[in-house]
N, C-alpha and C positions, 0 to 999 in steps of 0.2 A: 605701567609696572616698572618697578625698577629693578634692577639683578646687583643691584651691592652685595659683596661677598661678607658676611658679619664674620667680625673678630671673635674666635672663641679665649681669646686668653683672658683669664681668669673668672672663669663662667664652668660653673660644675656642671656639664651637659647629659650627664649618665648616674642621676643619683641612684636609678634603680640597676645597675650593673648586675647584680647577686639577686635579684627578683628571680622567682620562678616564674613569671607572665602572668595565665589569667589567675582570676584569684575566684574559686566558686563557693559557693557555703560547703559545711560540711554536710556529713549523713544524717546529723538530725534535723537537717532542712530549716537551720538558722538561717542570720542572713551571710554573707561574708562578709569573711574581716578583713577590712583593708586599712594597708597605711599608707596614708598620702607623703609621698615625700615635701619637706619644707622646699621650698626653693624659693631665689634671690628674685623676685618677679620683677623689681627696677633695673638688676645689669641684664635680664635677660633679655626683657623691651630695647632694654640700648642696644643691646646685641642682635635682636631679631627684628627690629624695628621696618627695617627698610631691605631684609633678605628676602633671598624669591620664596615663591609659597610653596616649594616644594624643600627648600631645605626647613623648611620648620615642620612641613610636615615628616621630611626623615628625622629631624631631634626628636620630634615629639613619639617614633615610633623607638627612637634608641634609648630612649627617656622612661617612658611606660610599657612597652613589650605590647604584650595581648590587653591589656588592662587599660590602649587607648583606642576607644569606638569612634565613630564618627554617626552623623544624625541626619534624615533628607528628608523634606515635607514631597518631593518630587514636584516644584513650582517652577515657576517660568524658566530660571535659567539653573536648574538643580543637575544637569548632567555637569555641567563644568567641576563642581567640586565632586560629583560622584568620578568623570574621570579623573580628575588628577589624584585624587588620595588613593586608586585605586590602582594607579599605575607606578605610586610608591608602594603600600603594601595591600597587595591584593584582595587578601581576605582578610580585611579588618572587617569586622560585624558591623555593620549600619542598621540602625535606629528607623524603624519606619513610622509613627503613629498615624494610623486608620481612623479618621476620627466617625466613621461612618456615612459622614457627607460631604464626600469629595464627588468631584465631577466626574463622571463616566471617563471622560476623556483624559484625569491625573491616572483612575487604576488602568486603560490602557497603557499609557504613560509610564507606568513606573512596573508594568508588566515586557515592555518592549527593552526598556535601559538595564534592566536585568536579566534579559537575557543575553543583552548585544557585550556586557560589559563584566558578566558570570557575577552578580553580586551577591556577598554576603551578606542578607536582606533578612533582619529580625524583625517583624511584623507586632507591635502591641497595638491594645485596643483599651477601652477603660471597660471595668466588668459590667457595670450599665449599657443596658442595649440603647440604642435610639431609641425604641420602642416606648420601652420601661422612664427613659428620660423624659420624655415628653407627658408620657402617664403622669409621672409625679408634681414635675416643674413647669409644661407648656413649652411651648418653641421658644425658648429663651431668647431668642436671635432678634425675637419679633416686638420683645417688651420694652426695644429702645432705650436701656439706658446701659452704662459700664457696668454697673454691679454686674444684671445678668448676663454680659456677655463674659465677663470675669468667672461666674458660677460656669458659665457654660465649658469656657476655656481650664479651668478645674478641673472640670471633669471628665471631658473627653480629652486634653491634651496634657497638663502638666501631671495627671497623676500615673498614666499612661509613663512618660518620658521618666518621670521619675524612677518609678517601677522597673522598668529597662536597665536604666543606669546601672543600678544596684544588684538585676538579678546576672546581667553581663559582667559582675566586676570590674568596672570602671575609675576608672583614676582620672581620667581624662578625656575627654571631646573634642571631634575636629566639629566648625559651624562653617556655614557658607554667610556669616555675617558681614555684612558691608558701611564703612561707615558713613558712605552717601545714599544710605536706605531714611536713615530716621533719625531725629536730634539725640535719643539715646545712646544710637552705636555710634555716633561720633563720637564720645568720650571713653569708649572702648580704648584697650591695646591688643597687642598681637597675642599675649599670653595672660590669662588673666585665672580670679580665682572666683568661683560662683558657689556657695554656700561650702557642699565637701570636696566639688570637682572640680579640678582644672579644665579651661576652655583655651582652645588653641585656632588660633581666626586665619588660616594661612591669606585669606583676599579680602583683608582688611582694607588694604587701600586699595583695590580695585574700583573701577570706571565703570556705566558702564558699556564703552568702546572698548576695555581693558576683556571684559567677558564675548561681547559682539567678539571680538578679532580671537578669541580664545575657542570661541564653537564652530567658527569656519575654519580655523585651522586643523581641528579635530575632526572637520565634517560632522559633529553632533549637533542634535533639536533641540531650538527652544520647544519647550510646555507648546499644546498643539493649540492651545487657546492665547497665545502671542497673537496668533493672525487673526483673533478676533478683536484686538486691542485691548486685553487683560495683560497689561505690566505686573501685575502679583496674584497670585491667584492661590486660595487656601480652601475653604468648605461655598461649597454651591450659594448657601444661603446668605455669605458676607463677603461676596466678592463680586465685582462688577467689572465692566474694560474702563479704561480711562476716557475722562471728556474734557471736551477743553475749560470747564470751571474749574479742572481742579489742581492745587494749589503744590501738589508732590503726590507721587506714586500712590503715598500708602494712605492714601485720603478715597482709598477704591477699596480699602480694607473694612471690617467691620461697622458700617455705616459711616464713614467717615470719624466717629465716637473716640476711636484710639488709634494707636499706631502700632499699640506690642498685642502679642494674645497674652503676657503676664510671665512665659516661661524664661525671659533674657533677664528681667528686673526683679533681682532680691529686695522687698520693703522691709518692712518691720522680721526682727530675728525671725521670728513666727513664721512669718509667711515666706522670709526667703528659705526654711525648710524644707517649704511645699512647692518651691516656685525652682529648685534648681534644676534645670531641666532646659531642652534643648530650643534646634531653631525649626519654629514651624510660622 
């Protein structure tokens, strides 16, 4: 980690000064109406590029007010960004998606850091039960190929996060995205624009020795399933510990088949409509 101090001169860091914060629908239960402030996302990268994670996470709260969330799958090393953003502003709203099948030991997990850490913990789910999913489609998990885990990830995750986004009035997101996770978030930056939202990556160039020395310092858990040798761990059903065949992390992620569940990559207009949505 480096601690370069970024130069604000001539970097509009407060477009939203005169905002009244959150932003909710009105009384007849539209949606809200937000407006995304433009901003210069090339001098802000120069300027935030190589700053600590917590000054961009105070711009990004001086920037958006109430209107910037943040989002936690509650996975192996998920306390780190839940403490630090929350040691700048406390009660920003966090983003949880349930996707129904997580491991006993993620809802202990994200039952224990909410309490140790008082979080402001907004819980979505997709309106399909597991149940009802399965009724219609079969254990998608099982049908080995991307489409169905794409449908899968649809439906219990991105429409979910979506949903959230929108019903929080959100302008902006903090992610615990790393760019030594995946060949995607390498080409990530620090402040970036994901269909209507801005995404703000404060441990973008984090290590990770960078996170190890950051949870002992804090005295916080990794995910209680690290010591079974799960480096990433999301739904019971597509996540396994690492072995030594394999070739990076997230190669323990949904059969080996992909690296994203679909929520970080806008494709086609179309689909980055449906896909802008958070980090699970």
């Amino acid at each position: 980690m480096t601690s370069t101090l970024p130069n604000f001169q001539n970097v509009d860091l407060n477009p939203l000064a005169s905002s009244n914060g959150h932003h909710h629908g009105n009384d007849n239960g539209s949606e809200p109406s937000i407006k995304r402030p433009d901003l210069d996302l090339t001098a802000l990268n120069q300027t935030f590029d190589r700053a600590k994670a917590t000054e961009l996470i105070e711009w990004g709260y001086q920037t958006f007010g109430e209107s910037l969330v943040m989002s936690t799958s509650f996975g192996i090393q998920s306390a780190v960004m839940l403490q630090l953003v929350t040691s700048v502003v406390p009660n920003i709203p966090i983003i949880w998606v349930d996707t129904g099948y997580l491991p006993a030991e993620t809802y202990r997990f994200a039952d224990a850091l909410s309490q140790r850490l008082s979080l402001n913990l907004q819980v979505y789910q997709s309106p399909i039960t597991p149940a009802r999913m399965e009724a219609r489609y079969g254990k998608l998990w099982e049908v080995g190929t991307v489409e169905a885990f794409n449908q899968y990830d649809q439906l219990r995750k991105v429409e979910p996060m979506q949903r959230a986004l929108k019903e929080l009035g959100a302008i902006a997101w903090l992610t615990g995205l790393r760019a030594d996770q995946t060949g995607h978030r390498k080409s990530l930056e620090r402040i970036g624009l994901q269909g209507e939202f801005y995404k703000l990556l404060p441990i973008l160039h984090w290590h990770s020795k960078d996170v190890y020395d950051y949870l002992k310092a804090h005295n916080l858990p990794y995910h209680p399933l690290w010591e079974e040798g799960y480096v990433s761990v999301g739904d019971w059903h597509s996540s396994r510990p690492l072995s030594a065949d394999d070739t990076d992390e997230r190669a323990t992620r949904f059969n080996g088949l992909k690296q994203e569940c679909g929520i970080h990559i806008p494709q086609t207009p179309e689909e980055a409509e449906s896909l802008n949505s958070s980090s699970l």
